[in-house]
C-alpha positions as CSV (number, residue, x, y, z in Angstrom):
1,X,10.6,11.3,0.3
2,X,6.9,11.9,1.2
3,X,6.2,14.0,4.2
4,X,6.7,12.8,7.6
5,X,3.1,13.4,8.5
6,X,1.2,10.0,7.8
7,X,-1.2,9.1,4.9
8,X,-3.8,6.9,4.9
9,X,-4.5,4.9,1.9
10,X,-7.6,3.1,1.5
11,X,-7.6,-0.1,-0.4
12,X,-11.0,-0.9,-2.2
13,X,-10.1,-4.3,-2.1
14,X,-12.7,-4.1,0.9
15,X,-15.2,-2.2,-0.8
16,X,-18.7,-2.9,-1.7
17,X,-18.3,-3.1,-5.6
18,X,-21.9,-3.4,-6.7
19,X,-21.4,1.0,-5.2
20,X,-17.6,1.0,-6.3
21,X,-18.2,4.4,-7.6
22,X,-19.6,5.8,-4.3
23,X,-16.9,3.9,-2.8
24,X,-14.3,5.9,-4.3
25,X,-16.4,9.6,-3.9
26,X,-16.9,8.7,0.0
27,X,-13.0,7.9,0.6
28,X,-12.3,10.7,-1.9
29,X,-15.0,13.9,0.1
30,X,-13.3,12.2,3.9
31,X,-10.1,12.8,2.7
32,X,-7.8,9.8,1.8
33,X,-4.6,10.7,0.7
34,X,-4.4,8.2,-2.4
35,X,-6.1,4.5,-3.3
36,X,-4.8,1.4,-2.6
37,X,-4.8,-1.3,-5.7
38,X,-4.5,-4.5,-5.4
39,X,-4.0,-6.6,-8.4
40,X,-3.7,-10.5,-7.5
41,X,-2.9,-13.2,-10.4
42,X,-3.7,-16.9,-8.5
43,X,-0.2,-17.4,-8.9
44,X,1.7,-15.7,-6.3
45,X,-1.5,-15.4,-4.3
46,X,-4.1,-17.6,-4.6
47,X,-6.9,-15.2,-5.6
48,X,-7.6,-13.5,-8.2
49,X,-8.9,-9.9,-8.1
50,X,-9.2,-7.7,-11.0
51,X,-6.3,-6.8,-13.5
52,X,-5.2,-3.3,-14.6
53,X,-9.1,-2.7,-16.8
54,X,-10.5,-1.3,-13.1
55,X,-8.1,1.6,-13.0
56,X,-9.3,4.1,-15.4
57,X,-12.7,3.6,-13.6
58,X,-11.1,4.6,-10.5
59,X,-8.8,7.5,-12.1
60,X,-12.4,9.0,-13.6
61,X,-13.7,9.3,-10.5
62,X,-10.9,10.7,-8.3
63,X,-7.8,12.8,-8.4
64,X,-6.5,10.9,-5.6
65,X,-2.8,9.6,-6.1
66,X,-3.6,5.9,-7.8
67,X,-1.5,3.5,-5.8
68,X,-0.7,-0.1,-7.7
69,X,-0.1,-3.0,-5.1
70,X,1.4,-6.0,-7.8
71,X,0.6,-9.5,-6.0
72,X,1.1,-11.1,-9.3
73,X,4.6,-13.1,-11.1
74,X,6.3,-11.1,-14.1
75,X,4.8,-7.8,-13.0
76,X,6.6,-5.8,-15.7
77,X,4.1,-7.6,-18.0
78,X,1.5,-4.7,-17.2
79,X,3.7,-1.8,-16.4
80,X,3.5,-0.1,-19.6
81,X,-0.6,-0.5,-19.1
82,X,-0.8,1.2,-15.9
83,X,1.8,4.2,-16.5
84,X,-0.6,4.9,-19.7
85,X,-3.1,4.8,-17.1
86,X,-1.7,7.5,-15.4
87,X,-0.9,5.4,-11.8
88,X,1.5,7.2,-9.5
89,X,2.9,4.4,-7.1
90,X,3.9,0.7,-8.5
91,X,4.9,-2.0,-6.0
92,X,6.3,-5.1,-6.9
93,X,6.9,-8.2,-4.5
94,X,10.7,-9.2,-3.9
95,X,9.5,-12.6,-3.5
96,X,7.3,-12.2,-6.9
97,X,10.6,-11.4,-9.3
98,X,13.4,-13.1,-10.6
99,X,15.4,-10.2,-10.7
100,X,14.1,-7.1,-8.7
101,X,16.5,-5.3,-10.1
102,X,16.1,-5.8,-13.5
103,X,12.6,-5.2,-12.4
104,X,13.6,-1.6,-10.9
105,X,15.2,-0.7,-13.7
106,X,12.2,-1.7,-16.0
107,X,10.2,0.5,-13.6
108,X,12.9,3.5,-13.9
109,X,12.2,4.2,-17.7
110,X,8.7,5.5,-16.3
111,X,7.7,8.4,-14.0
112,X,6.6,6.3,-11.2
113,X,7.2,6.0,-8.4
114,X,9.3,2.9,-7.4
115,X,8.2,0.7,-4.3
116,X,9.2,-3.2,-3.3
117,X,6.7,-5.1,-0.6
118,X,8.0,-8.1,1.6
119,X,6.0,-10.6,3.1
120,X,5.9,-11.1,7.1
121,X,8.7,-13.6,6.4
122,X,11.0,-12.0,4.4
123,X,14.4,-10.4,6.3
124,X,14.4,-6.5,5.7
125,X,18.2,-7.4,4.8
126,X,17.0,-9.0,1.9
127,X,15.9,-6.0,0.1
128,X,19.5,-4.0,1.8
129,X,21.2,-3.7,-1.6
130,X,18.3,-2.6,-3.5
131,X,17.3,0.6,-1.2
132,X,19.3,3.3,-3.2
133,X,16.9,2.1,-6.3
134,X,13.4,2.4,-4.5
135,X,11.4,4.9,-3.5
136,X,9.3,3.2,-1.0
137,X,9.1,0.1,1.3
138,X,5.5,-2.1,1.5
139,X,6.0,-3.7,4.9
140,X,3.0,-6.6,4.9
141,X,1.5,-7.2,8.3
142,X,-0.4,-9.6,7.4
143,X,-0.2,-12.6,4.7
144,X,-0.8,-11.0,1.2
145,X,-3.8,-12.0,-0.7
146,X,-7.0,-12.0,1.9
147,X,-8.4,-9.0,3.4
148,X,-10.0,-9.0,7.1
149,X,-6.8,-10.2,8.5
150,X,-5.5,-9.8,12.4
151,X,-2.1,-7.7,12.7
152,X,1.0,-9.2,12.9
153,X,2.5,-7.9,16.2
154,X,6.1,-8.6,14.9
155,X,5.7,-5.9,12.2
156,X,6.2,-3.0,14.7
157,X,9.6,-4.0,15.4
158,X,10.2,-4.8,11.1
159,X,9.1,-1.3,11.1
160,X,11.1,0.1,13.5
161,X,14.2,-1.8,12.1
162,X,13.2,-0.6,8.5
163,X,13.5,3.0,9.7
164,X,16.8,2.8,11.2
165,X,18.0,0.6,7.9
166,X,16.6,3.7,6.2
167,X,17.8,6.4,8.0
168,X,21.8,4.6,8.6
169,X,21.5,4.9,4.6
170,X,20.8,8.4,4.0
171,X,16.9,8.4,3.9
172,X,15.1,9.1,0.8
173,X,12.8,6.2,1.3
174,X,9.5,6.1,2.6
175,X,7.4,3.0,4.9
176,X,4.1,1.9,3.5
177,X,2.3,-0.5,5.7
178,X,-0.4,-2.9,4.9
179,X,-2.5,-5.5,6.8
180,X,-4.1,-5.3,9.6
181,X,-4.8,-2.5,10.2
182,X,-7.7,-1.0,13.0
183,X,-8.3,1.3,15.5
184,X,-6.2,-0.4,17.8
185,X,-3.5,-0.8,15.6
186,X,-2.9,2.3,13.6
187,X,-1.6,4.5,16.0
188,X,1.1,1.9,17.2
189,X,1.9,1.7,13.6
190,X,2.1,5.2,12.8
191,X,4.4,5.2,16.2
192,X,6.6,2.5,14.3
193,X,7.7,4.3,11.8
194,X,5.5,4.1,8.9
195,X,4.6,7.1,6.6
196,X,2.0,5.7,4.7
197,X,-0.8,3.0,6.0
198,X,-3.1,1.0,3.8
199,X,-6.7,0.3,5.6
200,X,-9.0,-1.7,3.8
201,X,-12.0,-3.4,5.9
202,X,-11.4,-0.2,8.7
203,X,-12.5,2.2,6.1
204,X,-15.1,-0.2,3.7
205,X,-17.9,-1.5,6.2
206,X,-21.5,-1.1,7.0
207,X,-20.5,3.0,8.3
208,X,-19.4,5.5,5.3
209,X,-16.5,4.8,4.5
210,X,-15.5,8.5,4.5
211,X,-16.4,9.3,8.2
212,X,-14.7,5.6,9.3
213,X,-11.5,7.1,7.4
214,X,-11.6,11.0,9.3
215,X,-12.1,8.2,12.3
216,X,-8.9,6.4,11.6
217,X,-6.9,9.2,10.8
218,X,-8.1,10.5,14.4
219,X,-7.0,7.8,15.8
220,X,-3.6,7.6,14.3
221,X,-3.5,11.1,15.9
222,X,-4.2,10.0,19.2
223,X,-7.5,12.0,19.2
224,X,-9.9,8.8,20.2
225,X,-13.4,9.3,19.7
226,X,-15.6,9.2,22.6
C-alpha cells in the first residue's frame, strides 16, 4: 500500500503538446508524484488519444513513476509493450474486459503494479471479489474519455464506501481518483479517502503547470492561497 499521505498525479492528457517536453519538466521541477497516461482506443471511449509510442518520450524526460490509465477493449494486447517500457502502474477498466481476472493474472506475470478503474456507474461491489488481486482502485468522477469535466458529487460517498470495503478486507489497497478535479474539489477528495488524485486541466493551463500543481497540493492541504 502507498503512503497515507496523498499524491498528485498529473495527467498530460491536458497538456499543451506542441511543449509536451516542457510539460513534463514543469510537473516534474513542482513536484508531482508520478504521470498520469491516458491511452483511449474509440472503442470503449470514443476518442482516441495516443497508444503506448508516447511513453518512452515521457520516461526520457522524467523519473517520475509512469502511471498507465487503459480506456481501451483487450488491454492485455499492449501489456507486454509498456512493461518493456518500464511503466510502474497499469489500470485496466472492469467494464473494458471480459474477464478481469484473467486479465489480473495476465498482469501478475509482470512487476507492475495492478489497478482496476470503474465508471461513475459501476457498483464498488462489483469489483468485491477481485480486491485480494489488485493493488489499487481508479474511482472515475467523471465520465471517462473527455477532459475539462465538472465533479461528480456522488463520488465522495463511492470513496468513502471504497475505503471502508477496503479497510473491512484487510487493506493493502490503495484509492486513485480521477475527474474532476479543482481547487474546490481536491481537498474534499483527499477528505474522502483517496491516496492518489489525478489533475489534468488544474495543473495544464495558461499558469505553469508546475506552480498550479505546488498550488493544488496546497490546497489539498488546506493551506489556501490568498
Amino acid at each position: 500500500m502507498e503512503d497515507t499521505k496523498v499524491k498528485i498525479y498529473p495527467s498530460i492528457l491536458s497538456a499543451d503538446f506542441s511543449v509536451l517536453g516542457d510539460e513534463i519538466t514543469a510537473i516534474t521541477d513542482g513536484c508531482a508524484d508520478g504521470i498520469h497516461i491516458d491511452i483511449m482506443d474509440g472503442q470503449f471511449v470514443p476518442p482516441i488519444t495516443f497508444g503506448p509510442m508516447i511513453v518512452p518520450f515521457i520516461k526520457g524526460r522524467s523519473d517520475l513513476p509512469l502511471d498507465i490509465h487503459m480506456m481501451v477493449i483487450n488491454p492485455e494486447r499492449y501489456f507486454e509493450e509498456l512493461i518493456e517500457i518500464g511503466v510502474d502502474s497499469i489500470t485496466v477498466h472492469l467494464e473494458a474486459c471480459k474477464d478481469i481476472k484473467k486479465t489480473l493474472d495476465h498482469l501478475d506475470t509482470f512487476e507492475v503494479l495492478k489497478c482496476v478503474a470503474l465508471n461513475p456507474k459501476t457498483s464498488l461491489e462489483n469489483l468485491l471479489p477481485f480486491l485480494k488481486y489488485i493493488d489499487r482502485i481508479l474511482i472515475m468522477s467523471v465520465e471517462p474519455g473527455y477532459g475539462g469535466q465538472k465533479f461528480i458529487p456522488e463520488s465522495l460517498g463511492k470513496i468513502e464506501r471504497a475505503k471502508n470495503m477496503i479497510r473491512s478486507n484487510g487493506g493493502g489497497t490503495s484509492i486513485q481518483v480521477d475527474g474532476g478535479v479543482n481547487l474546490s474539489t481536491i481537498k474534499l477528495i483527499q477528505d474522502a479517502g483517496a491516496d492518489i488524485i489525478v489533475a489534468g486541466s488544474a495543473v495544464f493551463n495558461d499558469e505553469d503547470a508546475g506552480t498550479n500543481l505546488q498550488t493544488l497540493r496546497k490546497y489539498a492541504e488546506g493551506n489556501k492561497v490568498k
